[in-house]
C-alpha positions, 0 to 999 in steps of 0.5 A: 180721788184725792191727790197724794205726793210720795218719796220711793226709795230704791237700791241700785245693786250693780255686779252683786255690790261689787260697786258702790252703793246707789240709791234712788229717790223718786218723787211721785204723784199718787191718786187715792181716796185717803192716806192709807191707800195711797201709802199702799198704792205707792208701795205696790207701785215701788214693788212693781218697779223692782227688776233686774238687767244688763248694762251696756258692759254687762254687768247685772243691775238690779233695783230693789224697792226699799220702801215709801218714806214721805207722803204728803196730801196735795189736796190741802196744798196752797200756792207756793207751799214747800213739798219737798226739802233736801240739803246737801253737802258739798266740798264745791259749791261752785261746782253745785251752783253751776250744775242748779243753774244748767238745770234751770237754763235746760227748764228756760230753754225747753220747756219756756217760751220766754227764754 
């Protein structure tokens, strides 16, 4: 089996778009014996993970799957090769600093046993 990386993307629809528009962009792994199959793979993953619910105020929430949008092999991957880049834009980048540096200090404080 060879290992593969895939971006789903999903549409979060709350009380039939009277909200604003979310998406979700998930990153997953993804076992396959070549390319094609894990492209289908990921995306009957992503069908499956459509639904529907209420929220904590009663409001329908719905998550429909758009489509998979990256796939890279993790098979030919090397120590320290980028597999994903994404650049925001931010009117506060202090706000965005400090917000990467909670993340990181959650990872250290958890998950390390230097911290």
């Amino acid at each position: 089996m060879n290992h593969y990386i895939a971006k789903l993307i999903f549409n979060i629809n709350i009380d039939n778009g009277k909200n604003i528009s979310q998406f979700d962009e998930q990153t997953r792994m993804i076992e396959a014996q070549n390319l094609e199959d894990a492209f289908f793979k990921a995306r009957l993953k992503g069908k499956e993970e459509e639904g529907h619910f209420l929220n904590k105020n009663d409001k329908q929430v719905s998550w429909e799957f758009i489509d998979v949008t990256e796939l890279y092999s993790l098979d030919k991957a090397e120590d320290g090769e980028q597999l994903y880049s994404n650049t925001y834009e931010s009117e506060d980048p202090h706000s965005y600093i400090n917000s990467a540096k909670q993340k990181s200090m959650v990872i250290q404080t958890f998950f390390l046993s230097f911290a």
